[in-house]
C-alpha positions as CSV (number, residue, x, y, z in Angstrom):
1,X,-54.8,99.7,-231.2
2,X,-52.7,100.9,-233.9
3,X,-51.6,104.5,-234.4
4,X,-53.8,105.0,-237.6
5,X,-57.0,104.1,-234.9
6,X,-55.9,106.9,-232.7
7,X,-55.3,109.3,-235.5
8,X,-58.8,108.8,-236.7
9,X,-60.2,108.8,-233.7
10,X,-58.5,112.3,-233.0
11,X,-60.1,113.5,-236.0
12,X,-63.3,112.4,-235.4
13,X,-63.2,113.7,-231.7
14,X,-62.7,117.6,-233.4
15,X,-65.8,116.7,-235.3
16,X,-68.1,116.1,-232.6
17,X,-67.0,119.0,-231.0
18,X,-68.3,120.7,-233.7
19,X,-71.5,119.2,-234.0
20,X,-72.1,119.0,-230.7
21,X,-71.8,122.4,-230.2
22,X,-73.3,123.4,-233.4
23,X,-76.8,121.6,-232.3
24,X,-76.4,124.0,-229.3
25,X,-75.9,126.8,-231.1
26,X,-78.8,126.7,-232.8
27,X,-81.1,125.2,-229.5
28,X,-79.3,128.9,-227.8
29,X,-80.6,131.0,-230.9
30,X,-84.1,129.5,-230.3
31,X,-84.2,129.7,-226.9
32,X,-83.1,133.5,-226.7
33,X,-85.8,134.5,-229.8
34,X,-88.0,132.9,-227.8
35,X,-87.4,133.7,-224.1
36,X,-87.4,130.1,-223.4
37,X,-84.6,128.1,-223.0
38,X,-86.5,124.9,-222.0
39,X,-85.5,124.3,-225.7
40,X,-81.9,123.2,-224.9
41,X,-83.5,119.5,-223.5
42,X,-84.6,118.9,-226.7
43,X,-81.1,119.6,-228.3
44,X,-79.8,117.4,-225.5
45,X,-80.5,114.1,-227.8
46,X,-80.9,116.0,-230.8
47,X,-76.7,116.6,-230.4
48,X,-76.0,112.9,-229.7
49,X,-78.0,111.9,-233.1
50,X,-75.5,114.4,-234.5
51,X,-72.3,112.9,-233.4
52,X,-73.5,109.7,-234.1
53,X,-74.4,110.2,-237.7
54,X,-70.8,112.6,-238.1
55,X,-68.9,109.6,-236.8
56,X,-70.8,106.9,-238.5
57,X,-69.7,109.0,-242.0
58,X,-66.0,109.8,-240.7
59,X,-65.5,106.0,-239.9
60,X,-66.6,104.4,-242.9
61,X,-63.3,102.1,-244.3
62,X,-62.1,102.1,-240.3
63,X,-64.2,100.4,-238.0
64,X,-66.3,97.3,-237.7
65,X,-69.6,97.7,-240.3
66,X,-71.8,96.0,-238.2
67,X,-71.1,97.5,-235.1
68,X,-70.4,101.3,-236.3
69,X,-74.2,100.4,-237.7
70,X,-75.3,98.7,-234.7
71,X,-74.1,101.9,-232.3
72,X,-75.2,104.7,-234.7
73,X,-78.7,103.4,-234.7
74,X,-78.9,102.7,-230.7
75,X,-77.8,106.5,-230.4
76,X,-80.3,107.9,-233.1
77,X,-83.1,106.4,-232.0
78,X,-82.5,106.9,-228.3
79,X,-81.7,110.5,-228.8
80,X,-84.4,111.2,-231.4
81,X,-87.2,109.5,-229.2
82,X,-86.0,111.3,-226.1
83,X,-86.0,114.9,-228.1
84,X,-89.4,114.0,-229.5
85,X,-90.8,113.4,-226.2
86,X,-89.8,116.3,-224.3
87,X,-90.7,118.6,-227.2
88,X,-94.5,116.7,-227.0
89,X,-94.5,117.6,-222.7
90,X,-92.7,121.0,-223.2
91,X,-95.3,122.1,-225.7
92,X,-97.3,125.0,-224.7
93,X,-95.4,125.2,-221.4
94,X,-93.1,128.3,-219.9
95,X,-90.1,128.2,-218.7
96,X,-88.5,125.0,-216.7
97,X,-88.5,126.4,-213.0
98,X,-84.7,124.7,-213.1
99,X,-83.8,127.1,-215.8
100,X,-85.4,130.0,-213.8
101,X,-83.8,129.6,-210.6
102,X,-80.1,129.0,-212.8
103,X,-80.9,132.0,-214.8
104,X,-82.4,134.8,-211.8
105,X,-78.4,134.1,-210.5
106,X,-77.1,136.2,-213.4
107,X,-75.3,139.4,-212.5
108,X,-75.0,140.8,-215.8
109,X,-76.4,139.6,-218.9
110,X,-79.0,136.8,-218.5
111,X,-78.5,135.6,-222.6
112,X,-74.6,135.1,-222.1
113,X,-74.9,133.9,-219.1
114,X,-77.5,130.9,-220.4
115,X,-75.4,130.3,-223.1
116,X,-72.0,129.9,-220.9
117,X,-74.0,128.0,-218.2
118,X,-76.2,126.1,-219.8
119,X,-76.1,125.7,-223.5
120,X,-72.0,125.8,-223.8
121,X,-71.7,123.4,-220.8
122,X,-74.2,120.9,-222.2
123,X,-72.6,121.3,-225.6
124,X,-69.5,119.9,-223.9
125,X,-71.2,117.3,-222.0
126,X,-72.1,115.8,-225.2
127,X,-68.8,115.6,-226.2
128,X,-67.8,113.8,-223.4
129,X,-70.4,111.6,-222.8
130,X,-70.7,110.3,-226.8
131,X,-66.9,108.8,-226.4
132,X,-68.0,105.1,-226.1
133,X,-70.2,106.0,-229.5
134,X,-67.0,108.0,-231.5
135,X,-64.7,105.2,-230.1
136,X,-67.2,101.8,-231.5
137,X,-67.5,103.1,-234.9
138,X,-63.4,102.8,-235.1
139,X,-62.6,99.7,-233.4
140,X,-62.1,97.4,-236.5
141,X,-62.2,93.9,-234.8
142,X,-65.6,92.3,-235.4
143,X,-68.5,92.7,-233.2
144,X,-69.0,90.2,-230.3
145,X,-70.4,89.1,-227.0
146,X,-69.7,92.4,-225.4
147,X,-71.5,94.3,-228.6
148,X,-74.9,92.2,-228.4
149,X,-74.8,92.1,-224.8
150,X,-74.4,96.1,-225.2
151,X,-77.2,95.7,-227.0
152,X,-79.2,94.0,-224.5
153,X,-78.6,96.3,-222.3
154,X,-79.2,99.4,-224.3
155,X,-82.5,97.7,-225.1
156,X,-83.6,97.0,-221.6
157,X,-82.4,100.8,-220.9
158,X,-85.0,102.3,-223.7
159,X,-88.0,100.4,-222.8
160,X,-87.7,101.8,-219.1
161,X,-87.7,105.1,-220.6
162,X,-90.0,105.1,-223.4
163,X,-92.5,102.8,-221.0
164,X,-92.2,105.4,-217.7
165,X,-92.7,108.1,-220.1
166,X,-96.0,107.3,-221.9
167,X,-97.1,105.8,-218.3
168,X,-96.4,109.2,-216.7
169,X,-98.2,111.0,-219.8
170,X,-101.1,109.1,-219.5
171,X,-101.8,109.6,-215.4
172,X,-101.1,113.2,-216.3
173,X,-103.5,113.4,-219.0
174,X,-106.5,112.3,-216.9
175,X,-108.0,115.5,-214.8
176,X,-109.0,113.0,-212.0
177,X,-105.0,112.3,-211.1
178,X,-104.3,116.7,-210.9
179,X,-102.1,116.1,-208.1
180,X,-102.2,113.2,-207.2
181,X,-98.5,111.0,-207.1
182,X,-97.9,108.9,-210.5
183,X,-97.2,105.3,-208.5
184,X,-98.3,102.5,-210.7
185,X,-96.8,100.4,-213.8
186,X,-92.9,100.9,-213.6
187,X,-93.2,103.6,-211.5
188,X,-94.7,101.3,-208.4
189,X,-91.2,99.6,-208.7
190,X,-88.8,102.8,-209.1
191,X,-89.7,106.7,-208.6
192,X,-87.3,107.1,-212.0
193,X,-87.8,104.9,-214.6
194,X,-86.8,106.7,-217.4
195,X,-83.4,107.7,-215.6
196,X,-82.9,104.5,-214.6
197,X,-83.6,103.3,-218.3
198,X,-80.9,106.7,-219.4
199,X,-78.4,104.9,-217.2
200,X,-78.7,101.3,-218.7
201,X,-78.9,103.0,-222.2
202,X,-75.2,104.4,-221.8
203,X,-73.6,101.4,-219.9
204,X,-75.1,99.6,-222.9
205,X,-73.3,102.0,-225.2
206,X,-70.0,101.8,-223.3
207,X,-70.1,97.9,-223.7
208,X,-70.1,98.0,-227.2
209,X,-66.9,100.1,-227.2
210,X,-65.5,97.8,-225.1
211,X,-64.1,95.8,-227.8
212,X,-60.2,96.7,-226.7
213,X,-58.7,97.5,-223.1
214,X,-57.9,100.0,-224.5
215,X,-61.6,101.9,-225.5
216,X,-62.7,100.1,-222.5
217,X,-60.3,102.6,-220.3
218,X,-61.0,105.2,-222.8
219,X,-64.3,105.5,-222.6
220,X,-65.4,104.5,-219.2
221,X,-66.0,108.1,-217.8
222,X,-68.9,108.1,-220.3
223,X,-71.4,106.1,-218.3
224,X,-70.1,107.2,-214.8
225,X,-70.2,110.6,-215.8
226,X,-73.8,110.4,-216.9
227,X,-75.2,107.9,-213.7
228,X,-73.4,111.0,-211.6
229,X,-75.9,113.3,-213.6
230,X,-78.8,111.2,-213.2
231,X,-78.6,110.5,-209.5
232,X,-76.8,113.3,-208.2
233,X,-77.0,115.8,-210.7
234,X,-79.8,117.9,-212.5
235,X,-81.6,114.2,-212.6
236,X,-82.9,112.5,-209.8
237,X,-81.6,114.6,-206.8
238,X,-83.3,118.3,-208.1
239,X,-86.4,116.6,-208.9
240,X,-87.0,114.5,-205.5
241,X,-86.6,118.0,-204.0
242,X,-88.8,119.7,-206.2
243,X,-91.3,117.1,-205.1
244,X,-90.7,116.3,-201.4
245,X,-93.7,119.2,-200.3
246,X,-96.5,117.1,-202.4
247,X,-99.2,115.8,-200.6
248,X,-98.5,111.7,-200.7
249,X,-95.3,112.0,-201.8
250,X,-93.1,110.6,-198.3
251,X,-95.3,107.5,-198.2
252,X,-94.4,106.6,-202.1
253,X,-90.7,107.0,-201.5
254,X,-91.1,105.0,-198.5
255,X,-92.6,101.8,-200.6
256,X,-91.0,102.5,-203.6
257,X,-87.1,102.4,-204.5
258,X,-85.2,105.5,-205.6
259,X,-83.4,103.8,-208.4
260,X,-83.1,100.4,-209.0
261,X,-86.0,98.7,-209.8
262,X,-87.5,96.1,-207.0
263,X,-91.3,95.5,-205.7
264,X,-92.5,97.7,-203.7
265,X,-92.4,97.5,-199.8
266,X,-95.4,96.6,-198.2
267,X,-97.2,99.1,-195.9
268,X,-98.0,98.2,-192.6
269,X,-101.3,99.2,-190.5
270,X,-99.5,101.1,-187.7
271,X,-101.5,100.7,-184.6
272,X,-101.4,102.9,-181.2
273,X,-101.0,101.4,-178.0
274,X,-103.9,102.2,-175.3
């Protein structure tokens, strides 16, 4: 990659910055009118649309057409349909109990402290975690295998999310499954398949960048950085343990992966000896 790539690119990093963090701005000026800062999960893909369309502007002249299009729209629409579904669940809610517990650890002010801690920090995170987008829309070489197969995967990715979700909203819906354990469709085969579909999303993502060694390099601390979130961050790993007390709950994760998708085990009758 020549220098005028990097130079762009540089540019274009200051400019997700901003818009990163002015999404978050905004998602922190809600959230503190309105006591409620459940609101920054919405901005979560709400921010990513943003640095996708800001770098699909900045780029235009610089990188590959089809694939700056190709990686602008995976973004937007994975990011738009994720904000539009948790503002649909969130709706007429309180507070996220994760949010709580963060927030009641505040020594001094609880608004500056949400904003450094949770708004700031996620503001960041986007930043970091949008580098395989920022970095496809400059490559210049034309798209190829690695871009469609990107693709594939990205594709795979948002129909294990957007499926799991409307699967989980429906069982949730019904009054005759109040506490009961959502285990069927996708969710017989994974406990998380919309974080399972998140992960394939941005691997798909970070292949399409993956046009030069050097992006490849670049940009590979995108995807690890968000499967570290999803199984061992504020993902997978907080809700298991928000959910080991429920009734049911050890004999689903028994039969049922915790990640990758497979069929689940099959129960045996166990039997006591006389």
């Amino acid at each position: 990659m020549n220098s005028t790539f990097w130079a762009a690119l540089a540019v274009n990093l200051a400019a997700a910055a901003g818009a990163s963090l002015a999404v978050l701005l905004v998602a922190f000026a809600v959230g503190s009118a309105r006591r409620l800062h459940r609101v920054v999960d919405v901005a979560w893909g709400v921010a990513f649309s943003a640095v996708a369309a800001v770098g699909y502007f900045l780029s235009a002249g610089q990188g590959d057409d089809t694939r700056r299009l190709v990686v602008t729209l995976a973004t937007c629409v994975w990011g738009l349909r994720l904000a539009a579904h948790i503002a649909r669940r969130g709706r007429g809610h309180g507070e996220d109990p994760r949010y709580e517990k963060m927030l009641a650890k505040a020594s001094g002010n609880r608004t500056l402290y949400a904003l450094r801690t949770v708004y700031l920090l996620q503001a960041a995170l986007v930043w970091l975690i949008s580098l395989p987008v920022q970095a496809a829309q400059y490559v210049p070489t034309p798209a190829g295998v690695l871009t469609w197969a990107g693709l594939g995967v990205w594709a795979t990715g948002l129909a294990f999310e957007a499926i799991g979700d409307h699967q989980l909203a429906r069982f949730k819906a019904d009054p005759a499954h109040h506490g009961r354990i959502m285990d069927r469709g996708l969710w017989s085969w994974t406990r998380h398949p919309n974080y399972f579909g998140d992960f394939l999303v941005w691997w798909g993502l970070y292949l399409m960048a993956c046009a030069t060694w050097q992006t490849a390099l670049l940009c590979l601390i995108s995807p690890v950085v968000m499967s570290l979130l999803l199984i061992r961050g504020s993902g997978k790993r907080l809700l298991e343990r928000h959910m080991a007390g429920r009734p049911g709950y050890a004999a689903y994760t028994a039969r049922t992966s915790g990640f990758v998708p497979r069929p689940p085990r099959r129960q045996t009758a166990r039997t006591e000896r006389p």
